[in-house]
C-alpha positions as CSV (number, residue, x, y, z in Angstrom):
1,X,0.0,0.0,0.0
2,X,2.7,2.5,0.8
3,X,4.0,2.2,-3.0
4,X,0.5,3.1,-3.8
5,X,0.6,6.1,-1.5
6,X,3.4,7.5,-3.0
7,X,2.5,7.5,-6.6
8,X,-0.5,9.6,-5.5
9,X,1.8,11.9,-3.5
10,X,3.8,12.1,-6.9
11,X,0.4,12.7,-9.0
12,X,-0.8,15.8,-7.2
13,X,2.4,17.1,-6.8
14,X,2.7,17.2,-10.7
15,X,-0.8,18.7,-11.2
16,X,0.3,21.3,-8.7
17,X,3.6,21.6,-11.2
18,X,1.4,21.7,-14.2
19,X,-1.0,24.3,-13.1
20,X,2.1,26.5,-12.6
21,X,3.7,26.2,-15.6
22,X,0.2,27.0,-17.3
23,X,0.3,29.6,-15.0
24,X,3.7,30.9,-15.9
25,X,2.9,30.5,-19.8
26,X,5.7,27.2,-19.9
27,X,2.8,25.0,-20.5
28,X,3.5,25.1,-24.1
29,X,7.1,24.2,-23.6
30,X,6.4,21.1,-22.0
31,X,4.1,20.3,-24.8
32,X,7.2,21.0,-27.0
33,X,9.2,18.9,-25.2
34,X,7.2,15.6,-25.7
35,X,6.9,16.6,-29.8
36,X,10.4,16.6,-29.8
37,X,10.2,13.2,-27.8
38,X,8.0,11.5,-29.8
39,X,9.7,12.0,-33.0
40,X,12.4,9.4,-31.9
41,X,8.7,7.2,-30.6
42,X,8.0,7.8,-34.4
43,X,10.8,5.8,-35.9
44,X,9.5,2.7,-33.8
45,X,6.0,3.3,-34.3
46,X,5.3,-0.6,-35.1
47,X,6.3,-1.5,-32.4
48,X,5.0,0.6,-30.6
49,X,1.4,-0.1,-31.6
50,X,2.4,-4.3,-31.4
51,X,3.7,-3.5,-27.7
52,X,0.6,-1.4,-26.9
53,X,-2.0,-4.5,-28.4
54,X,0.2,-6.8,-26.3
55,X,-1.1,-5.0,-23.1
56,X,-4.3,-4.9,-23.8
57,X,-4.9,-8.6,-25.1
58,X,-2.2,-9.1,-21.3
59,X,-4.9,-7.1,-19.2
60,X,-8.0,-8.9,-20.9
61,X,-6.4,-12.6,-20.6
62,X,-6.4,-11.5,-16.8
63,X,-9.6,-10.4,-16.6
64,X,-10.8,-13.4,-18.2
65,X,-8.6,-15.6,-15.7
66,X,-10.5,-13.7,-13.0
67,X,-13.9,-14.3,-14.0
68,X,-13.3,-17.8,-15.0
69,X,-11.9,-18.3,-11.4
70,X,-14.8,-16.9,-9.3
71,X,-17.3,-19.2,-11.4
72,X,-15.0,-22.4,-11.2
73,X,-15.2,-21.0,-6.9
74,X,-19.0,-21.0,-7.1
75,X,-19.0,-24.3,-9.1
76,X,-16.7,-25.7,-5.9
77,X,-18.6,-24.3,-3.1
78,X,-22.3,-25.3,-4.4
79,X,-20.7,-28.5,-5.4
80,X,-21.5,-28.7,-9.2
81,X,-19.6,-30.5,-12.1
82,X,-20.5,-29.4,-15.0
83,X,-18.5,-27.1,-16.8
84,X,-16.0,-28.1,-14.2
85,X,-13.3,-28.6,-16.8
86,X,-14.0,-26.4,-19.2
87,X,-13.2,-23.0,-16.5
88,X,-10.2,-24.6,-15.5
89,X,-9.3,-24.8,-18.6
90,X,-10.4,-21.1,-19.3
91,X,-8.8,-20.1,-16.1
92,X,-5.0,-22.2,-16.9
93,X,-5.6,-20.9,-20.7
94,X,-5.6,-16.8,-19.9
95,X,-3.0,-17.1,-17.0
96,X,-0.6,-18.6,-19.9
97,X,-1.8,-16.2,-22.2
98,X,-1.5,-13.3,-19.8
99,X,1.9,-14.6,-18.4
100,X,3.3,-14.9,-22.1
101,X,2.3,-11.0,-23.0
102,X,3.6,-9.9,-19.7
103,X,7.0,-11.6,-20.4
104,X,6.7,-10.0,-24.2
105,X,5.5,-6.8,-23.5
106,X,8.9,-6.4,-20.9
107,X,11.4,-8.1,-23.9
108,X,9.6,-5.1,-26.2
109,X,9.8,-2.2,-24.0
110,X,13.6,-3.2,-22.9
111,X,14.4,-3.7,-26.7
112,X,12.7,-0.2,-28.1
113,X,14.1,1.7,-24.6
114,X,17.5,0.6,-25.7
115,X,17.6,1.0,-29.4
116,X,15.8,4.6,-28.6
117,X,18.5,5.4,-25.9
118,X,21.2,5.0,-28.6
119,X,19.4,7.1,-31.3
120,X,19.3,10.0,-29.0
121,X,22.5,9.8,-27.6
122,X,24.3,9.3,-30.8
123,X,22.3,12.0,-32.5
124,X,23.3,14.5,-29.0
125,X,26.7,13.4,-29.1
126,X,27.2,14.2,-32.6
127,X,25.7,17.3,-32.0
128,X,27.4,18.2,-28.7
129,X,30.7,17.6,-30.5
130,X,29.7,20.4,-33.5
131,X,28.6,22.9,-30.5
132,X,30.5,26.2,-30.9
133,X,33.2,26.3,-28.3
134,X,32.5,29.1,-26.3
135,X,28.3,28.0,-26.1
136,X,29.5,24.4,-25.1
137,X,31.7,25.4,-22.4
138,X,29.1,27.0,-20.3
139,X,28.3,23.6,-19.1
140,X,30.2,21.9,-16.6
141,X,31.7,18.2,-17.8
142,X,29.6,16.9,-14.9
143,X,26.2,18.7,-16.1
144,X,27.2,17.5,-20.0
145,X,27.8,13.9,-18.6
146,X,24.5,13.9,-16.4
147,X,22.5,15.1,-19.0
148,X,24.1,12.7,-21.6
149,X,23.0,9.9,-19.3
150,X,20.7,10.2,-16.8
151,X,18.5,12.7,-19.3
152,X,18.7,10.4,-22.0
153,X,17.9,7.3,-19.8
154,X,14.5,8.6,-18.4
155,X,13.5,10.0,-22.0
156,X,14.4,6.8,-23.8
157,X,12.5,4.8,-21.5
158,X,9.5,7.2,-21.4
159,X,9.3,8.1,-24.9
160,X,8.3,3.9,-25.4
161,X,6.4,3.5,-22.0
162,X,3.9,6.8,-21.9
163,X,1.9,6.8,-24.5
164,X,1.3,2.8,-24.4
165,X,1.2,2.8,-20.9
166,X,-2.0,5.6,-21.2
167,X,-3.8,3.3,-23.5
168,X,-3.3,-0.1,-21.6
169,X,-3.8,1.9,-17.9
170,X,-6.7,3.5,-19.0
171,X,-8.5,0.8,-20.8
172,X,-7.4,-1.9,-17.6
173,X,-9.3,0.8,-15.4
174,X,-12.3,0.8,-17.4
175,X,-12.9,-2.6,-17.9
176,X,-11.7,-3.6,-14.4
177,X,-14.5,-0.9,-13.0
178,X,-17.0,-2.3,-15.5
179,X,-16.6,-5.6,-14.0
180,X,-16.9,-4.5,-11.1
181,X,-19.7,-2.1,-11.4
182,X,-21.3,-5.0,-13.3
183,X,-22.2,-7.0,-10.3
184,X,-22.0,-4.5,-7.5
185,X,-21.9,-0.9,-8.1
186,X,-21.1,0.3,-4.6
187,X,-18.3,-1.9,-4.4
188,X,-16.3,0.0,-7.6
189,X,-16.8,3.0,-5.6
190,X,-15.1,1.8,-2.3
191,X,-12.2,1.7,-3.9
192,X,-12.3,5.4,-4.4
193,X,-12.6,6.4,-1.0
194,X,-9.1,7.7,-0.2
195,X,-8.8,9.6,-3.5
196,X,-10.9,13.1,-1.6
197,X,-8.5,13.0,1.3
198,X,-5.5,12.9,-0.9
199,X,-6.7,15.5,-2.7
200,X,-7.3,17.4,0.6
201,X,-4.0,16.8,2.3
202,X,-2.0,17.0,-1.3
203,X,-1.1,21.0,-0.6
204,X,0.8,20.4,2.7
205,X,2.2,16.8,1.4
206,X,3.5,19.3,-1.8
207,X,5.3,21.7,0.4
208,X,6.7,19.7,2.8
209,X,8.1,17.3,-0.1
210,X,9.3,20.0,-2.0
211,X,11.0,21.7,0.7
212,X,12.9,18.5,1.7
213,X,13.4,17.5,-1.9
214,X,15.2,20.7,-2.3
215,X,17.2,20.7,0.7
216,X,18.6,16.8,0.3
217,X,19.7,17.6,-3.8
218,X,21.2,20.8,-2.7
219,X,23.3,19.4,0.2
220,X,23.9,16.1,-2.1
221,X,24.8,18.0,-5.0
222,X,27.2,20.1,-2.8
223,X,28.7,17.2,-1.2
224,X,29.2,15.4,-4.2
225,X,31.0,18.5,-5.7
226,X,33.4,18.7,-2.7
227,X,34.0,14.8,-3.3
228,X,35.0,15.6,-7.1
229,X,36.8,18.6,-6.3
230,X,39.0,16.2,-3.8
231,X,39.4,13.0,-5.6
232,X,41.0,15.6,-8.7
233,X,43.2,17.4,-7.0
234,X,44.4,14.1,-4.7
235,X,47.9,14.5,-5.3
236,X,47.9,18.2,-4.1
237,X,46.3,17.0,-1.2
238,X,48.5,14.1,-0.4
239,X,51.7,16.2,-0.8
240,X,50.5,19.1,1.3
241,X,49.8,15.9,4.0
242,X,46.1,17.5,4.6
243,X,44.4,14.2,4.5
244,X,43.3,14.3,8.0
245,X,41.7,17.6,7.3
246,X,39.9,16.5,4.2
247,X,38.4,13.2,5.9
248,X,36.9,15.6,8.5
249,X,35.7,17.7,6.2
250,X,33.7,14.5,4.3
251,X,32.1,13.3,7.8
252,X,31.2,16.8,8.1
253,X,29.2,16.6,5.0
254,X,27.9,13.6,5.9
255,X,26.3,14.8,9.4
256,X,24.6,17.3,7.8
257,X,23.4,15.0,4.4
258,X,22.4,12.6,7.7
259,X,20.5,15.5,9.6
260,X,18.6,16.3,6.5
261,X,17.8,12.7,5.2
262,X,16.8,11.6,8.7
263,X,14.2,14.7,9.0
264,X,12.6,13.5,5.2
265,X,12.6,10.0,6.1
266,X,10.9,11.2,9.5
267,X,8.3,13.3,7.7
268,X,7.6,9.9,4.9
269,X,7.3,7.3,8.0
270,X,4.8,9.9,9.5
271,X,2.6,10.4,6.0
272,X,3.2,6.4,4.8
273,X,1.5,5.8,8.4
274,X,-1.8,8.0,7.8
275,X,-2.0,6.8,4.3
276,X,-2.0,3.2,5.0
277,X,-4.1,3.4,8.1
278,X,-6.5,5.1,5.4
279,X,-5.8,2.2,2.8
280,X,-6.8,-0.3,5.8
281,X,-9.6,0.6,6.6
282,X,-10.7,1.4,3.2
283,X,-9.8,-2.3,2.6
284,X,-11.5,-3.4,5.8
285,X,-14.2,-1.8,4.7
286,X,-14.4,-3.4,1.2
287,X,-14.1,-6.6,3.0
288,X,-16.9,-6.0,5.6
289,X,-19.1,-5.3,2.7
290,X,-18.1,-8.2,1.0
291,X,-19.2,-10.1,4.6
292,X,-22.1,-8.6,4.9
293,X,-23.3,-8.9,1.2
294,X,-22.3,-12.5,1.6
295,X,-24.1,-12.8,5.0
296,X,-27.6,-12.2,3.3
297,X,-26.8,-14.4,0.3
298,X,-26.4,-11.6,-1.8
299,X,-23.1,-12.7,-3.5
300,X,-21.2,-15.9,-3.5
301,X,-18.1,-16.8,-2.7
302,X,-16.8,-16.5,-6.1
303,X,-18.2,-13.0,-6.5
304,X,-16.6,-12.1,-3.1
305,X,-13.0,-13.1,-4.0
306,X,-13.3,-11.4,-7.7
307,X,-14.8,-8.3,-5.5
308,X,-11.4,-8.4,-3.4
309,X,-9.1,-9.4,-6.3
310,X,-10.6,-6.8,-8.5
311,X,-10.4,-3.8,-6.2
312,X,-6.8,-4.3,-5.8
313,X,-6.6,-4.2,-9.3
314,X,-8.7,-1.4,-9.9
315,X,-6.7,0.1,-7.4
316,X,-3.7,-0.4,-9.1
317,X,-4.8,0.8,-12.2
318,X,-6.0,4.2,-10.8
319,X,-2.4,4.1,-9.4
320,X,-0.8,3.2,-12.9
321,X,-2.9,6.2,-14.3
322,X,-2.3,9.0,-12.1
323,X,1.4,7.8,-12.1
324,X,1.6,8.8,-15.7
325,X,1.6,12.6,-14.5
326,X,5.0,12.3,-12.8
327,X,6.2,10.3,-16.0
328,X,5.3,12.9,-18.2
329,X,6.3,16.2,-16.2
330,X,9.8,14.2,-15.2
331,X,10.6,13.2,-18.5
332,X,9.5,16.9,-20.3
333,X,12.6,18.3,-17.4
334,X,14.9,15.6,-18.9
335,X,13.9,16.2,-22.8
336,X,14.1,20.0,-22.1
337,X,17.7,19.8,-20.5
338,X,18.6,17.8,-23.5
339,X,17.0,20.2,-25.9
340,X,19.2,22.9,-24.2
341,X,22.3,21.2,-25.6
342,X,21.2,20.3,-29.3
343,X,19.9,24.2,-29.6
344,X,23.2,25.3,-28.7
345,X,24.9,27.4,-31.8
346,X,27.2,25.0,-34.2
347,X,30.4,25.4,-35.4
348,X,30.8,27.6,-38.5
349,X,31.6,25.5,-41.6
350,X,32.6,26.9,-45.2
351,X,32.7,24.3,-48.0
352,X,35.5,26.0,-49.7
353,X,37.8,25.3,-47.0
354,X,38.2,21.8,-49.7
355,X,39.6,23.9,-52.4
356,X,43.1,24.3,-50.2
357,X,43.3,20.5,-49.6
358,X,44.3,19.9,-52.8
359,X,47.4,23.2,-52.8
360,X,48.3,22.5,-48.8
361,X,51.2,20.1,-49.9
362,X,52.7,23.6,-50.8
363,X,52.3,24.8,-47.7
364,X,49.8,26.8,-45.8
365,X,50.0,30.9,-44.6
366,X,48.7,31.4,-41.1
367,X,47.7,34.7,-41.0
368,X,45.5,37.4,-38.5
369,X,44.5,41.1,-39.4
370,X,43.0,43.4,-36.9
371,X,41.7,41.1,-34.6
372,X,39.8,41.9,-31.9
373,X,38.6,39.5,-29.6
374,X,36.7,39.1,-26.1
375,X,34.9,36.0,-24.1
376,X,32.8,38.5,-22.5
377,X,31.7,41.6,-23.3
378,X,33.5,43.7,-20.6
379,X,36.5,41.9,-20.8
380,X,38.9,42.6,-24.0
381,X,41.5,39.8,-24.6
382,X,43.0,40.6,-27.8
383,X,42.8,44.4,-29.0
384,X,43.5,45.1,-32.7
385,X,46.3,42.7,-33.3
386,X,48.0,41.1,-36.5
387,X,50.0,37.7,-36.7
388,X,51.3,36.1,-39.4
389,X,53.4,32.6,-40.0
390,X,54.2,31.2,-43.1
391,X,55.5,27.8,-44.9
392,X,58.9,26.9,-43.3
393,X,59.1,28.8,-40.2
394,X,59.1,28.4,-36.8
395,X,57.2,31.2,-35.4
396,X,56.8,31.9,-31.7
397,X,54.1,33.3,-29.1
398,X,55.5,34.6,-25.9
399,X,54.3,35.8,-22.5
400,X,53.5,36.1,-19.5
401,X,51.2,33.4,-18.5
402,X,47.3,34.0,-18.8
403,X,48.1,36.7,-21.4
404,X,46.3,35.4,-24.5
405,X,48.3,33.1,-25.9
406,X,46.2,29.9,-25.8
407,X,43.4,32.6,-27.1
408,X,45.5,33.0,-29.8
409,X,45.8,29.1,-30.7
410,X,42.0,28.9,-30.5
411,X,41.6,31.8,-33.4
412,X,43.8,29.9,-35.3
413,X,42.1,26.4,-34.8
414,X,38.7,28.4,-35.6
415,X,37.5,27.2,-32.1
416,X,36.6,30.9,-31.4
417,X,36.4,33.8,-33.6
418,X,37.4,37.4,-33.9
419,X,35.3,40.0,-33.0
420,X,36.8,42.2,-35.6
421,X,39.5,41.9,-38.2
422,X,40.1,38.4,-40.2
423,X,41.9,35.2,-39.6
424,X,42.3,32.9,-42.3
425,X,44.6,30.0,-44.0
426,X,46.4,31.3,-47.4
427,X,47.2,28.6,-49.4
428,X,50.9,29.7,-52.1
429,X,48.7,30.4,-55.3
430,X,46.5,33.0,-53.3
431,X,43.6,31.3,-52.5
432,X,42.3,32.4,-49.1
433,X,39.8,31.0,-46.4
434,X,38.4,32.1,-42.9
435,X,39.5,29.6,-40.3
436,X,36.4,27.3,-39.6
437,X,35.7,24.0,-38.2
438,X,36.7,22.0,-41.5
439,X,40.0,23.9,-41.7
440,X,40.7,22.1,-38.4
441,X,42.1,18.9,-40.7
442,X,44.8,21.0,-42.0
443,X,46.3,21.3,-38.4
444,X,48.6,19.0,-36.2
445,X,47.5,19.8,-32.2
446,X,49.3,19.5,-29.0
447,X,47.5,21.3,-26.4
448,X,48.9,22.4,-22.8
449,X,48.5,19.8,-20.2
450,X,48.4,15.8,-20.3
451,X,46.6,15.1,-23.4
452,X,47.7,10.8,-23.0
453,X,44.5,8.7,-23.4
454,X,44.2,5.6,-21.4
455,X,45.1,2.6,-23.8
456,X,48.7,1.2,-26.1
457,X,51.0,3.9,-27.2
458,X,50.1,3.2,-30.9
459,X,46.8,3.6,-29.9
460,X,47.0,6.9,-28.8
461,X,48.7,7.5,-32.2
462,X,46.4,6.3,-34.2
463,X,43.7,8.5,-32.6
464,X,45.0,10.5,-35.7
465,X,45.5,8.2,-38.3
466,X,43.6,5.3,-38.0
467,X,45.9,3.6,-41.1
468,X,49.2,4.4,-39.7
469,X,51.4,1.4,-39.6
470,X,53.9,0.4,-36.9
471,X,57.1,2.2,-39.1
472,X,55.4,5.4,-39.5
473,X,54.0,5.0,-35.8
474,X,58.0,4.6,-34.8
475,X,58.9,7.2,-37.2
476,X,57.1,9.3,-35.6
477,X,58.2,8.9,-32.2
478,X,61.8,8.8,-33.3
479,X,60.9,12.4,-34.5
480,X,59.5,13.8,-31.2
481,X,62.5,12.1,-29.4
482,X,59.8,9.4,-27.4
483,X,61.4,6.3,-29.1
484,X,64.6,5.5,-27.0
485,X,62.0,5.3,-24.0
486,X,59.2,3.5,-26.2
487,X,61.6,1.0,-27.1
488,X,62.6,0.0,-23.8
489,X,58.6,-0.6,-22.6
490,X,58.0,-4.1,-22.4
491,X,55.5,-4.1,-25.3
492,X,57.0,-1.5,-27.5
493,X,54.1,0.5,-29.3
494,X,51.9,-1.9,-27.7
495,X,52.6,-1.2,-24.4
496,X,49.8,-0.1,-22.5
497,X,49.5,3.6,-20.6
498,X,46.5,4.9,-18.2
499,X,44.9,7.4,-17.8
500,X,46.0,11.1,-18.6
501,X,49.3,9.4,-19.0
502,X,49.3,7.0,-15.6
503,X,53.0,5.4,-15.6
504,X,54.9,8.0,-17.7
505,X,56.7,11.0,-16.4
506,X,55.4,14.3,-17.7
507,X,57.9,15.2,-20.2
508,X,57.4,11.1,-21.4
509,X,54.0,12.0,-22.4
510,X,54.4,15.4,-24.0
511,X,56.7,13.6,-26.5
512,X,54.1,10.9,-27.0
513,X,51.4,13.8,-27.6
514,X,54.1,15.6,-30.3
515,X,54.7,12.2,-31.7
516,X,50.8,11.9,-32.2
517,X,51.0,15.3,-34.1
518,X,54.0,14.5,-36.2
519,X,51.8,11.2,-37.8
520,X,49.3,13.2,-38.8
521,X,51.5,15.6,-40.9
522,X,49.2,17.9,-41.3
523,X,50.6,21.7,-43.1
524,X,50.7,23.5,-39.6
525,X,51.6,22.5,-36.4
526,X,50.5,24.2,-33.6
527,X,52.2,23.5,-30.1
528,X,51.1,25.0,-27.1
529,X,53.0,24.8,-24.3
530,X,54.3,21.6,-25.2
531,X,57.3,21.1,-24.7
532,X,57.3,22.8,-20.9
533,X,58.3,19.7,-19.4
534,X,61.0,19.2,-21.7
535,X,65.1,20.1,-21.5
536,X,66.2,22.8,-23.5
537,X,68.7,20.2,-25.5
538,X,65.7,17.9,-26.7
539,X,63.0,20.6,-27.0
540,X,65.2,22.0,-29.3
541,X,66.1,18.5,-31.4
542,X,62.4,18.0,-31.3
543,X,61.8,21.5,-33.6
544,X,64.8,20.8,-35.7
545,X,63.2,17.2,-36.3
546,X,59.9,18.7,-36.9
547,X,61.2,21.3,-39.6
548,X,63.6,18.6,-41.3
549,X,60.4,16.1,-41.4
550,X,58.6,18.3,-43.8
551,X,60.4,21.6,-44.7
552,X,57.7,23.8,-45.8
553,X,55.8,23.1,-42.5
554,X,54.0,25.5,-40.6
555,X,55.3,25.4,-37.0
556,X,53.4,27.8,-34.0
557,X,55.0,27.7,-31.0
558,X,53.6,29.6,-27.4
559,X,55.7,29.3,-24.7
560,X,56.9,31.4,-22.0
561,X,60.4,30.3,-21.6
562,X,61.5,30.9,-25.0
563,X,64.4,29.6,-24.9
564,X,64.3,28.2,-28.8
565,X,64.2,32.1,-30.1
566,X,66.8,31.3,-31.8
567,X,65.4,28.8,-34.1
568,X,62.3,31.0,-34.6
569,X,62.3,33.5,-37.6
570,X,59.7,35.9,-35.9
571,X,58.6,36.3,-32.3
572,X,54.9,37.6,-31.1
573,X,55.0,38.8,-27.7
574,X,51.5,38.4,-26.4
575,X,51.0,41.2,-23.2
576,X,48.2,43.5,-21.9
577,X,46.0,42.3,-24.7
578,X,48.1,43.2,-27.7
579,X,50.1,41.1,-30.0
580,X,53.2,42.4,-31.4
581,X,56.1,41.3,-33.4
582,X,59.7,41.7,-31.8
583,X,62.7,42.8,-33.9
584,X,66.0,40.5,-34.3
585,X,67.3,42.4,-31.1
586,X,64.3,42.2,-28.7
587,X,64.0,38.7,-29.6
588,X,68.1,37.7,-29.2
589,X,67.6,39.9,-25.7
590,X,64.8,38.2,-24.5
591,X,66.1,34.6,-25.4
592,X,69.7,36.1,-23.0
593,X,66.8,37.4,-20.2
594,X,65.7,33.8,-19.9
């Protein structure tokens, strides 16, 4: 009964939802929600339809096995034969029956909620992955992740389940009250008899639900952030030696998580309590009718126990129906959050970014006019600067830290764009065109940090080139300097590395993430920050490599311990927003300073 109790809590909480979002005028978005739901139900709509039939033919199988047992009851108790064999076989016949859709109907729904989970999370995560940058990263990896999952979960498995579950609820109601109705009318309205002091006490049960609702998510969801925060940021902890301090911190959080969950689960007991003393004697009183019906030979046996029987199943079907509410307010939240995503701005593409694959063998220009750029509004990054590095060089970006230079590597990539002024690839003939998402395949990549994926060393290679073979996979490490410590692993190339690099040393993996870059061989090689963890002696052989490899390559370079100057023909300081090109003398001076 306490299940039950719940789902009705859950019902008139939702109306109470509802009626505020028509009040608010959102109605209409949770009505676009479910269209945009039930065009992934569209693509399975036979199934659908064969899974919504099964339900039916399930619920009237049982309510045949019902009737057929109440007569083969009255047949036992008044002691007659005939047509003894005939029910049982009625009654063995629509158990099967029911049994076998039940069974089907759960194969169905598990089959459609998984091949509809996949269709909308591989049509979100190929949409996710063509966001524009700066729109995507508004959203926390955690909040991307949750939505990808948990969002998607309760959507796929809604968009199968609601609009079957409406049809086979509402028709098992009906004919279960017909039934009953059929051979006592006052009985099918017993079962009824909690629903007006629900519906009176539904106002405080909202509140006080709410209010705890609220108050556990928060303090979870603030918890949960602390644990994040410290599992990331471990090795800080450990080598500061504050673990004592953390742990007390976590059974802090968990006193008060306690405190809270303790009060709701308080406030539940109390309301499960009420609600099933109300169930009980709304079931006591079914069955004292029953009694007394039965006491004045009014009903049989038979009739008494499909009274019983059915009034639990009519109960259950009123329960089934108002539990649809919850079902379709939840999953509208879940389809909206995903909507969210998927509405997000895409990438800019040009189709004429193909007309330089077939001149970059020549060698690309990298090139920035008047640029202006700004993350936010009140916050100017880069302020009317001009860059330029062309086929064969080794050109440099140098700084303070925090200054602009990875801003600078993200105009170029076409991950952001200016807010003014031009950047664009110039291929040697003179054809010209604005950095863009395709433009992207023209570029070799290292970004700051641990870009190692968990996985062999060639496989991290071939992220890039998925027909590399093991020489050019060795070639390429021999190139970014990684091979005399490849070669010693006890599986070569096919040694296995975790995650974000687990079991190499930092300047190890930098090397593996330049060797990555160097098989794809793409015109233009951007490195940013990556070769930090590197000595001077083999950062340098790794350039000199690079530039021999392919001689009219591209190379970028931001750093801020440029100590390679020297191998650079031009140098772009990046400070107080502006970028600016440094003579032969600034640059020999600044390569002496460091």
């Amino acid at each position: 009964m306490q299940h039950s109790e719940e789902e009705k809590r859950a019902f008139f909480q939702s109306l109470h939802t509802l009626r505020q979002r028509k009040k608010e005028g959102t109605f209409r978005e949770i009505l676009e929600d479910w269209r945009w739901i039930f065009s992934y139900t569209r693509r399975h709509k036979t199934a659908v339809v064969f899974y919504t039939l099964l339900g039916i033919f399930s619920t009237s199988f049982a309510l045949v096995a019902s009737v057929a047992g109440k007569e083969l009851i009255d047949i036992i108790t008044g002691y007659k034969t005939d047509k003894l064999g005939l029910l049982i076989a009625i009654l063995l016949g629509s158990a099967g029956f029911s049994l076998l859709f039940s069974n089907l109907i759960s194969r169905i729904s598990a089959k459609l909620s998984i091949n509809i989970n996949n269709d909308i999370q591989a049509d979100i995560f190929d949409q996710i992955i063509d966001v524009d940058w700066k729109a995507i990263n508004a959203y926390s990896s955690g909040d991307l992740l949750n939505r990808f999952n948990s969002d998607v979960s309760t959507v796929s498995k809604n968009a199968i389940t609601w609009l079957p579950s409406i049809i086979i609820s509402l028709y098992n109601f009906i004919v279960t009250f017909a039934l009953i109705w059929h051979y006592n009318k006052v009985m099918s309205l017993l079962a009824f008899a909690s629903a007006p002091v629900m519906l009176l006490m539904s106002k405080y049960l909202i509140r006080k639900q709410r209010d705890y609702a609220r108050k556990v998510k928060e303090t979870g969801s603030e918890m949960m952030g602390f644990e994040v925060e410290t599992f990331y940021n471990l090795d800080t902890i450990k080598s500061f030696g504050v673990m004592e301090n953390y742990g007390k911190k976590l059974r802090g959080w968990q006193q008060k998580m306690k405190k809270i969950s303790l009060e709701c689960n308080l406030f539940t007991i109390k309301t499960n309590v009420f609600l099933s003393i109300l169930g009980l004697v709304v079931q006591y009183a079914a069955f004292g009718y029953c009694l007394f019906l039965l006491w004045g030979h009014q009903i049989t046996y038979g009739t008494m126990t499909l009274f019983l029987e059915q009034r639990v199943r009519l109960a259950n079907a009123f329960n089934n129906v108002i539990g649809i509410v919850p079902s379709f307010l939840t999953s509208s939240v879940s389809a909206h959050r995903i909507r969210e995503l998927i509405e997000l701005p895409r990438e800019r593409h040009l189709p004429e970014t193909q007309a330089l694959d077939a001149v970059a063998s020549g060698g690309l220009e990298v090139r920035m006019d008047g640029v202006d750029f700004s993350y936010t509004e009140d916050k100017r990054v880069i302020t009317s600067s001009c860059f330029r590095a062309a086929p064969g060089e080794i050109v440099a970006l140098v700084g303070p830290s925090g200054e602009g230079k990875t801003t600078m590597i993200r105009l170029i990539l076409g991950l952001v764009h200016p807010d003014m002024g031009t950047a664009c690839l110039r291929a040697g003939d003179g054809t010209e065109v604005p950095v863009n998402a395709d433009s992207r395949g023209l570029f070799s990549y290292v970004p700051q940090g641990n870009a190692i994926l968990s996985g062999t060393v060639a496989e991290n290679l071939r992220m890039v080139r998925e027909d590399a073979t093991d020489e050019e996979i060795v070639e390429a490490l021999k190139i970014a300097c990684a091979w005399d410590f490849v070669s010693k692993l006890p599986e070569g190339i096919n040694s296995k590395v975790g995650e974000r690099g687990r079991g190499l040393s930092e300047g190890q993996a930098q090397r593996l993430a330049i060797a990555r870059a160097v098989l794809r061989d793409a015109p233009v090689l951007l490195l940013d920050e990556a070769t930090s963890a590197l000595d001077v002696a083999t950062e340098r052989q790794v350039l000199r490599n690079i530039v021999k490899q392919r001689p009219n390559k591209t190379c970028i370079v931001t750093t801020h311990r440029p100590t390679v100057l020297n191998l650079c023909q031009r140098v772009y300081r990046v400070m107080e927003t502006h970028v600016t090109e440094l003579s032969e003398e600034e640059s020999g001076r600044m390569s002496m300073d460091f």
